[in-house]
MINU-513851 format. One record per residue: residue in one letter; x, z, y of N, C-alpha, C, O in turn. Coordinates in pm, whole numbers, padded with zeros to 5 digits, always signed. Atoms other than C-alpha are relative to their C-alpha. Example, Ala and Ser with C-alpha at 12.3 -4.5 7.8 and 13.67 -1.06 7.14 Angstrom:
BEGIN
a+00089+00000-00119+01230+00780-00450+00090+00000+00120+00194+00066+00118;s-00082-00006-00119+01367+00714-00106-00077+00073+00109-00026+00090+00220;
END
This chain:
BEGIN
x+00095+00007-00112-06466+17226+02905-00135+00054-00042-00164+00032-00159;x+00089-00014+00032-06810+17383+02932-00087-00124+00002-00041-00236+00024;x+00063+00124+00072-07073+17157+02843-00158+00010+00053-00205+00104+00116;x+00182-00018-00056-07470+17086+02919-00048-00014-00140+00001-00081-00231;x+00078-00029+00161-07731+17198+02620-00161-00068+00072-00220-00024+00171;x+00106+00087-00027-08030+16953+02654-00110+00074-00105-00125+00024-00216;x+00076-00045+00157-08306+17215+02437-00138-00046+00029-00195-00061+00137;x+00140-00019+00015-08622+17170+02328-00111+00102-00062-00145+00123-00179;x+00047-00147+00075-08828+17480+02329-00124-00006-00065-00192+00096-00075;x+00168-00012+00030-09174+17328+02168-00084-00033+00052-00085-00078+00167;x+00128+00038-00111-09489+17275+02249-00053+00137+00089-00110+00112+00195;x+00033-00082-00084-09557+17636+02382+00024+00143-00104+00028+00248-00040;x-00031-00083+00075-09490+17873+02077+00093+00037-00010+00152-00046-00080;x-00130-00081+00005-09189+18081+02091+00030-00003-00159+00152-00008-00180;x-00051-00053+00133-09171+18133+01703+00021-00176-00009+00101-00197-00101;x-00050+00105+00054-09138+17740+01695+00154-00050+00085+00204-00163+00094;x-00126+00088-00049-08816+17718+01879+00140+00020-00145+00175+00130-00188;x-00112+00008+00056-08522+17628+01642+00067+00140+00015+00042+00207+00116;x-00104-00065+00014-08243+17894+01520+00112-00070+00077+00212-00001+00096;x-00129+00025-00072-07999+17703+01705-00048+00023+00164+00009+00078+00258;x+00012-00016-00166-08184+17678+02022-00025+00125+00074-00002+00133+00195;x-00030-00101-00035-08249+18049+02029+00151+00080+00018+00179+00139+00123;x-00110-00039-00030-07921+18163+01995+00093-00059+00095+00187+00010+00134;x-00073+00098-00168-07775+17839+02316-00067+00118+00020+00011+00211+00037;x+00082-00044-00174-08044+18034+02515+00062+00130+00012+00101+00157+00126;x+00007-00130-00031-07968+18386+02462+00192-00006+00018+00242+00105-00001;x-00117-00065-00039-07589+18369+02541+00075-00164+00102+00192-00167+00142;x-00029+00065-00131-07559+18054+02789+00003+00096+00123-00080+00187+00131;x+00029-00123-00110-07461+18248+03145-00139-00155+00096-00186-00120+00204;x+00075+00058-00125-07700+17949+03333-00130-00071-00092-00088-00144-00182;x+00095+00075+00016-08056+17813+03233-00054-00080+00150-00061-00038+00265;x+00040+00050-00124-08188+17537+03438-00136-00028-00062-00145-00055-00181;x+00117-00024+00053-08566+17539+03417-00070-00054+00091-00070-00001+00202;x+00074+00100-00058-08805+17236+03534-00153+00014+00024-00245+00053-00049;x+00150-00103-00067-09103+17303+03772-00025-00114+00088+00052-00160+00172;x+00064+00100-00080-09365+17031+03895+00042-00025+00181+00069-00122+00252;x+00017+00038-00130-09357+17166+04232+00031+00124+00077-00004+00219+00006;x-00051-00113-00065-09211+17457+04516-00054+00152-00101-00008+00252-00156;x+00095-00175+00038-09471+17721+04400-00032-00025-00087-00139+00035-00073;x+00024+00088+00125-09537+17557+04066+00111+00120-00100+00226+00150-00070;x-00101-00045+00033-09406+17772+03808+00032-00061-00129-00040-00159-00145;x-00057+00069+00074-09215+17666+03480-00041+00077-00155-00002+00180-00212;x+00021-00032+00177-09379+17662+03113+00075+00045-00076+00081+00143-00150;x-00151-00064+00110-09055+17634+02969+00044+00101-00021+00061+00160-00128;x-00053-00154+00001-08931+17922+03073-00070+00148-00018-00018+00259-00027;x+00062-00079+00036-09219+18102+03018-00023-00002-00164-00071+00099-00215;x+00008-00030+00124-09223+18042+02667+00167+00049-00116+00175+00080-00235;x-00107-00076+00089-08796+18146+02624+00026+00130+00090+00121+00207+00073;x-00052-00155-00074-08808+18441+02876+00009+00125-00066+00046+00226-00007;x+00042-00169+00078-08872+18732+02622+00136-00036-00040+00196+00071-00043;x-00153+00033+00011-08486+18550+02533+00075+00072+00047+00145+00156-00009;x-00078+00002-00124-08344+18580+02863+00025+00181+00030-00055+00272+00009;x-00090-00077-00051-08100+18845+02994-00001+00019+00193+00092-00007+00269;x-00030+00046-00154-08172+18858+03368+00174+00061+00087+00245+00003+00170;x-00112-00059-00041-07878+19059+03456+00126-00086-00025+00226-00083+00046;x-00142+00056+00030-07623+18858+03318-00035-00179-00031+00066-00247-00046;x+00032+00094-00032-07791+18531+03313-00066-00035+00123-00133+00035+00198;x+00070+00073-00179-07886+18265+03623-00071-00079-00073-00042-00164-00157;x+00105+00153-00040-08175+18077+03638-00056-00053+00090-00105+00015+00181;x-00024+00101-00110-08216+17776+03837-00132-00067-00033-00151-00127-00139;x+00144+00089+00010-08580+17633+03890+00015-00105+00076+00019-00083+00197;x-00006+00120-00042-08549+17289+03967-00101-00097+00017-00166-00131-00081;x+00190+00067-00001-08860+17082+04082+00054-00137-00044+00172-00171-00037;x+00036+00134+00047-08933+16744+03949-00100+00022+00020-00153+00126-00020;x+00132+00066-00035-09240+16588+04091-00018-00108-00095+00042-00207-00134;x+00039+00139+00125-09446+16426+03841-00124-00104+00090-00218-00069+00162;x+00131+00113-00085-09670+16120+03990+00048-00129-00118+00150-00134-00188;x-00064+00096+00032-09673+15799+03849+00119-00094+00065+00219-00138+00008;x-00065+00061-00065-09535+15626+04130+00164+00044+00016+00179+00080+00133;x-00133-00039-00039-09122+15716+04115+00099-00038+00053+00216-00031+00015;x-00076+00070-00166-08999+15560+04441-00007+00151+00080-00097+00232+00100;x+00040-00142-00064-08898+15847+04620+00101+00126-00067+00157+00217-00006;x-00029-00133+00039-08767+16075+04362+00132+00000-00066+00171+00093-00137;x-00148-00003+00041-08432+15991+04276+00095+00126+00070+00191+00181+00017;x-00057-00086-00086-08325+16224+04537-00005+00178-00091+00082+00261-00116;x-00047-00126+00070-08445+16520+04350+00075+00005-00130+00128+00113-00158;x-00026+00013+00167-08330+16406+03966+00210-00003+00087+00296+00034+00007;x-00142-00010-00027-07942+16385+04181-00034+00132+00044+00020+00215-00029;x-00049-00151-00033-07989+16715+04342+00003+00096-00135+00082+00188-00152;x+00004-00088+00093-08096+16858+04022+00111-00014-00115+00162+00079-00178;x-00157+00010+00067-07806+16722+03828+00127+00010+00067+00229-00006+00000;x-00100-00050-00044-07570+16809+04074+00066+00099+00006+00188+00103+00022;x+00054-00113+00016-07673+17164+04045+00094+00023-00105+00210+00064-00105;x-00103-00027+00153-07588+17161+03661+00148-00029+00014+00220+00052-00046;x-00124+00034+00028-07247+16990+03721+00069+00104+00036+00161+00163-00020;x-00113-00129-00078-07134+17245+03964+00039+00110-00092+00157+00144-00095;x-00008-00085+00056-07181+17503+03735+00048-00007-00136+00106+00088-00188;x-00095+00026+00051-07064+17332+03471+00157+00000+00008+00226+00020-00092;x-00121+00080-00005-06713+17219+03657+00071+00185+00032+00188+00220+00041;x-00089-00146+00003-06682+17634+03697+00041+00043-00103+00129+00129-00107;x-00033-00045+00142-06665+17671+03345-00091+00085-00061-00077+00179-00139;x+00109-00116+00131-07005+17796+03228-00099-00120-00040-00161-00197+00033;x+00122+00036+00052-07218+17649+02977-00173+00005+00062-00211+00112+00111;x+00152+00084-00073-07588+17516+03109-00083-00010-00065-00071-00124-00110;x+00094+00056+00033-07872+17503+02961-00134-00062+00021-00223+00023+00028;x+00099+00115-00059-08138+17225+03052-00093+00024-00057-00070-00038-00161;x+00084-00070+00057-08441+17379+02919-00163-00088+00019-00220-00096+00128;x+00123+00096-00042-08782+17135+02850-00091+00037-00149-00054+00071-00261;x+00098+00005+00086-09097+17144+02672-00020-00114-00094-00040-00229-00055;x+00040+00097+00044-09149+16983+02354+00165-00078-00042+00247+00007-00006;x-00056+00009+00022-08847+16770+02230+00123-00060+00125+00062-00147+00187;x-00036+00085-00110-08590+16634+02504-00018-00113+00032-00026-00153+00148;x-00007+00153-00017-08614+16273+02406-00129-00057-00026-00147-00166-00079;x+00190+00055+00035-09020+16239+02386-00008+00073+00121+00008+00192+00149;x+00083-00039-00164-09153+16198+02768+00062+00154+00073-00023+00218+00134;x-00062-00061-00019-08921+16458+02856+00026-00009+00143+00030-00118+00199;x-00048-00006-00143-08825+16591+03218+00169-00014-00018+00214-00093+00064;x-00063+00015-00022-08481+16629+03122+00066-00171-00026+00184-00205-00032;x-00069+00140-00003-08457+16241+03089+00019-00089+00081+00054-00206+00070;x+00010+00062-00112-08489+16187+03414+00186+00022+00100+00250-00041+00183;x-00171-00035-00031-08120+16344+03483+00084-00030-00130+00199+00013-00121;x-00080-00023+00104-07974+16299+03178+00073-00194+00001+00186-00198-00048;x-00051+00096-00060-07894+15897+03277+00128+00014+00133+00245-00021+00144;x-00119-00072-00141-07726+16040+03619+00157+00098-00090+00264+00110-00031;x-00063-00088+00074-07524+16272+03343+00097-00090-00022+00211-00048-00005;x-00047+00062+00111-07399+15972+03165+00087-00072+00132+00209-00066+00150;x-00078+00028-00080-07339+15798+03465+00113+00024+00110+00220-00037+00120;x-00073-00103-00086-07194+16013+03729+00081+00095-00040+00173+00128+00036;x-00078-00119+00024-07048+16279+03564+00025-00023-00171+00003+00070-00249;x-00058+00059+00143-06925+16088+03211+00111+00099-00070+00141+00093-00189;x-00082-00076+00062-06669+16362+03183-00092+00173-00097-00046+00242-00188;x+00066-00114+00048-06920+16657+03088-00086-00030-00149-00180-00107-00171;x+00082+00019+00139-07028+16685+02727-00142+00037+00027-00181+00113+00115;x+00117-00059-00027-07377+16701+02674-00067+00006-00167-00045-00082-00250;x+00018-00034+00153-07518+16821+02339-00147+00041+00024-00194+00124+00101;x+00174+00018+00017-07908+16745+02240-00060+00097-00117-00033+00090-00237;x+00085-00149+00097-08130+17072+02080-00144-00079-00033-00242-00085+00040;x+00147+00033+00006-08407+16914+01935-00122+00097+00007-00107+00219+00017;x+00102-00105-00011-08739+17062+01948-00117-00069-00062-00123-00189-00090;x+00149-00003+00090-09097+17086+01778-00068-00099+00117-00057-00062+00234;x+00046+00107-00103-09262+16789+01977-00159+00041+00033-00216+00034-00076;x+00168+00022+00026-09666+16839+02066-00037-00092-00056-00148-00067-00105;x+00032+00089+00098-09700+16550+01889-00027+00032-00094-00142+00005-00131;x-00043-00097+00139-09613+16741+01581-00132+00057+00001-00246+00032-00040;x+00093-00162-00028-09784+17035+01665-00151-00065+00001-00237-00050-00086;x+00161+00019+00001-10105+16881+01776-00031-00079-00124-00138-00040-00170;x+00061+00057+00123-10154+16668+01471-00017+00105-00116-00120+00103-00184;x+00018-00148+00095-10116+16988+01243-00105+00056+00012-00185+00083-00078;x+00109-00096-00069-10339+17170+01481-00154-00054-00032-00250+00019-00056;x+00095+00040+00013-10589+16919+01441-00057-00062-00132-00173-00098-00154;x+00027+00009+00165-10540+16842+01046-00029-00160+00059-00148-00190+00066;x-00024+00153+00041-10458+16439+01102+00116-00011-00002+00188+00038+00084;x-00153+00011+00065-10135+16330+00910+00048-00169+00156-00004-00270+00204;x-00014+00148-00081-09973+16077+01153+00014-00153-00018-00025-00250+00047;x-00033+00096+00105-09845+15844+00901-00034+00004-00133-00074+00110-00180;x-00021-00007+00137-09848+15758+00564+00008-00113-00065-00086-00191-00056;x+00003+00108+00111-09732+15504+00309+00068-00139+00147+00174-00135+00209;x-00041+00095-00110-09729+15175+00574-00048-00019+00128-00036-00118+00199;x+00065-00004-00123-09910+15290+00853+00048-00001+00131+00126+00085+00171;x-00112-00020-00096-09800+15198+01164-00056+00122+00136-00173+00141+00171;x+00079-00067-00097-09816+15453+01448+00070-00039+00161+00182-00080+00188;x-00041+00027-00149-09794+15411+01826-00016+00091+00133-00128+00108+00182;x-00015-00131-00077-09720+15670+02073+00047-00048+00160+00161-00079+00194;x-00018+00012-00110-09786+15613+02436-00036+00045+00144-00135+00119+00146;x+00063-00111-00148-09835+15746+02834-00153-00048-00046-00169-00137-00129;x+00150+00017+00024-10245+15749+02828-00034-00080+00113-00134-00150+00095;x+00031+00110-00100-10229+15546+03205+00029-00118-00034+00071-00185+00061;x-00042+00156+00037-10165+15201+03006-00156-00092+00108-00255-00037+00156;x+00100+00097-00036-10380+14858+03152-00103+00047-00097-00072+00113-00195;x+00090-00004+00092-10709+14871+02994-00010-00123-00124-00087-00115-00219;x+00002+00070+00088-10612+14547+02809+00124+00033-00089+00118-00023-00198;x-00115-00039+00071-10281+14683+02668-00045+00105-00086-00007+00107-00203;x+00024-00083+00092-10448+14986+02548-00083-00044-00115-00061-00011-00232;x+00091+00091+00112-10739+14758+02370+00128-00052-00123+00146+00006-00230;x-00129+00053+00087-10424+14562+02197+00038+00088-00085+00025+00065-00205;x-00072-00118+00049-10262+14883+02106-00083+00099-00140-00038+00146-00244;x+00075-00036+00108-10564+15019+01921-00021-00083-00066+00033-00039-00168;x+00060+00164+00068-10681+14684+01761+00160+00027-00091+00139+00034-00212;x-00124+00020+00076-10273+14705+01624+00055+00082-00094+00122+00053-00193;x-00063-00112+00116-10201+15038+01468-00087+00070-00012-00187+00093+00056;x+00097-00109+00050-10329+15272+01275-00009+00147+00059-00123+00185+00033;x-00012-00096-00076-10263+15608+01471+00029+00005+00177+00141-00044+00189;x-00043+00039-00124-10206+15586+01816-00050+00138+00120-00151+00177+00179;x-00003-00146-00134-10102+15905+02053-00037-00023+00078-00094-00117+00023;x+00029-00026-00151-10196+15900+02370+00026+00152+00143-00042+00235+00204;x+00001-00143-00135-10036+16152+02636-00034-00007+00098-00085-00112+00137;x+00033+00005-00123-10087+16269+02954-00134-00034+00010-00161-00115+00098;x+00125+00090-00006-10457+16197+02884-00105+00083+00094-00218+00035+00102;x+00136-00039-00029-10669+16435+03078-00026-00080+00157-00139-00061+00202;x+00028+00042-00093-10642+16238+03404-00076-00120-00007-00157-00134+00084;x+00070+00123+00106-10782+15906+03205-00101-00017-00098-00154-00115-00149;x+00057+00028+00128-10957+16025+02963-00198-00001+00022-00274+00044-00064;x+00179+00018+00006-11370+15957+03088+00028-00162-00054-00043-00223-00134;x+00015+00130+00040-11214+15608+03071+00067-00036-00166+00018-00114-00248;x-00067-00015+00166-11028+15621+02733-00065+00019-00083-00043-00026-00196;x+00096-00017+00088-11306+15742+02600-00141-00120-00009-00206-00155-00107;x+00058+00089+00001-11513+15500+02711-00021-00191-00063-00110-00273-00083;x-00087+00104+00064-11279+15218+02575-00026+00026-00163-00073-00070-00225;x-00004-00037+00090-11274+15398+02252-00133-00006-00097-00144-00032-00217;x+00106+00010+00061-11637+15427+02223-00060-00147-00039-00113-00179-00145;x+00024+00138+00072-11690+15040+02257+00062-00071-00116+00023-00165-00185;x-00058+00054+00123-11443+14999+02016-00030+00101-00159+00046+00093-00256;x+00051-00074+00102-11622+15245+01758+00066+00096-00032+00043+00159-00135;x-00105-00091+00067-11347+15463+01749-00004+00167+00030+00074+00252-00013;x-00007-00129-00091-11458+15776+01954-00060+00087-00109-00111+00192-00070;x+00012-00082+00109-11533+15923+01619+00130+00076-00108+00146+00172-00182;x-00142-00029+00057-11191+15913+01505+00098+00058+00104+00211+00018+00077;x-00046-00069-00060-11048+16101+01753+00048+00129+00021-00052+00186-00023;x-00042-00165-00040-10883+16488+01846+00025-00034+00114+00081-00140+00142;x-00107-00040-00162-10796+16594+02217+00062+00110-00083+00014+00181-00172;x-00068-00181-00011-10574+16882+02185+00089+00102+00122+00212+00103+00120;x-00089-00072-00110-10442+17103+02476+00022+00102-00042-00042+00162-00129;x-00055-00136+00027-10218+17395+02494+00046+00022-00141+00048+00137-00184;x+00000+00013+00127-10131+17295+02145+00116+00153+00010+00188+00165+00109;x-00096-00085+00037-09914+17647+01996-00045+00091+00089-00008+00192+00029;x+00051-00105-00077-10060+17881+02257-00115+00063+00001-00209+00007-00057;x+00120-00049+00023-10318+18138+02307-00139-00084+00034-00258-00075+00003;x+00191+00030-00077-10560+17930+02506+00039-00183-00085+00039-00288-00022;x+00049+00187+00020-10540+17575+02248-00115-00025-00032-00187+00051-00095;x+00140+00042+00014-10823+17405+02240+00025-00168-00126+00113-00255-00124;x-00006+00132+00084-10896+17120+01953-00119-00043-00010-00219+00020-00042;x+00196+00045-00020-11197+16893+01997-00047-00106-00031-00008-00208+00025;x+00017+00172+00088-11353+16613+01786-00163-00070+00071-00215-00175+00033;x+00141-00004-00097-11685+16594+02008+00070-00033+00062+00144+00062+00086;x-00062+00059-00130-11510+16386+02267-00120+00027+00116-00111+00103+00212;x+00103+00006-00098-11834+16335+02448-00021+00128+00125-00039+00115+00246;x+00010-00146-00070-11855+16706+02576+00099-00006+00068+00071+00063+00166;x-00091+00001-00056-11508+16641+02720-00053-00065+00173-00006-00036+00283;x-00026+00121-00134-11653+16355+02991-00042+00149+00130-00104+00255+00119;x+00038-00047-00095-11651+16472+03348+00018+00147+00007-00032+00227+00086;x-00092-00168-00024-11457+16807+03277+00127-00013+00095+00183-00123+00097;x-00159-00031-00058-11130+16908+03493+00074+00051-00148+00038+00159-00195;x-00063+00040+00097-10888+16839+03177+00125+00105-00034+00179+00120+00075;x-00129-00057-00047-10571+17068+03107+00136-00127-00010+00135-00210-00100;x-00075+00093+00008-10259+16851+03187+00087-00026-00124+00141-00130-00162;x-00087+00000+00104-10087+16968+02900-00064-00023-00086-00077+00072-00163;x+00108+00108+00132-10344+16690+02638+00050-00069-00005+00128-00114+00079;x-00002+00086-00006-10328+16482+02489-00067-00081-00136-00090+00015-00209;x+00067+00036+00076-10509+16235+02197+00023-00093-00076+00071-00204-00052;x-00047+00082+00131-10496+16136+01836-00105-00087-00024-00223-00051-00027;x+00126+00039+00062-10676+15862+01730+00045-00088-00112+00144-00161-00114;x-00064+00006+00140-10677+15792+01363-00129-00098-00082-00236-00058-00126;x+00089+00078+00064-10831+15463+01217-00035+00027-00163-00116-00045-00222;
END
């Protein structure tokens, strides 16, 4: 039976996608490729298209709406795994194509439950990938760990008392999704002395990244969505 390839192409650098995951992409006949919104177009695929074969490969842009609120959106995460099955149950390999690793805050993990459940007969085989996590801590020269340090990696919309906890508890602590949060994150950070120990990083692996230890200059900017922030006691 053909099968579904769950890859992870990186944070936005083409030279960081895996030897295995270049060679799924370039001879799967179907990529399926995840896009916020109708006219919204798809990172992913902009960073394996110099790959892609248009002639002899299909690709399938599939929206997922990101909000917090996800009442509502079950409807698309079944249409969009229905999609893959079909084309699976013809007998062609699939590939599910996401930024960053599949199983860190990942779009394809929003179908990949429906996979397990609904359609239990289709193999599905996981491509890891270079995480921004990774990437941005490199980018920004802070090690994440070391020795017994604990680290904690979470969405950046937490309560304001969960995130207090969270810093007060470990020694590193990610924060994604931060540019919609972050006048207040920073603000949190600064009462807690920490807004010195900090990186944002967006666009981590691409031409336009930005890395920035001056938080302050950040407040009251329009943010890129693709940030997010290390902070390193």
């Amino acid at each position: 039976m053909a099968k579904i390839y769950a890859i992870g192409v990186g944070p936005g650098d083409p030279e960081l996608l895996t030897g295995k995951a270049e060679r799924i992409l370039r001879s799967v006949p179907v990529i399926c490729a995840p896009t916020a919104g109708p006219v919204d177009s798809s990172y992913a695929l902009s960073v394996i298209e110099p790959l892609l074969d248009r002639n002899r490969q299909e690709v399938i842009i599939q929206v997922f709406p990101m909000r917090k609120n996800q009442s509502g959106l079950d409807e698309y995460w079944e249409t969009a795994a229905a999609e893959v099955a079909e084309r699976v149950r013809r007998g062609n390999d699939v590939a599910f194509i996401t930024i960053g690793d599949p199983f860190i805050y990942s779009t394809f993990l929003y179908i990949y439950r429906i996979f397990r459940e609904k359609y239990p007969e289709i193999p599905v085989e996981i491509i890891p990938g270079v995480s921004s996590i990774n990437a941005a801590a490199i980018a920004a020269g802070i090690p994440l760990g070391q020795a017994s340090e604990r680290i904690a990696i979470i969405p950046a919309a937490f309560e304001e008392k969960e995130l207090r906890n969270i810093l007060s508890n470990f020694d590193t602590v990610v924060l994604m999704k931060v540019s919609r949060v972050f006048d207040g994150v920073y603000a949190l950070l600064k009462e807690l002395g920490l807004e010195r120990k900090a990186a944002f990083i967006s666009r981590v692996g691409t031409a336009d990244q930005e890395v920035v230890f001056d938080l302050e200059r950040l407040l009251s900017r329009k943010l890129d969505y693709m940030s997010l922030l290390i902070v390193k006691k």
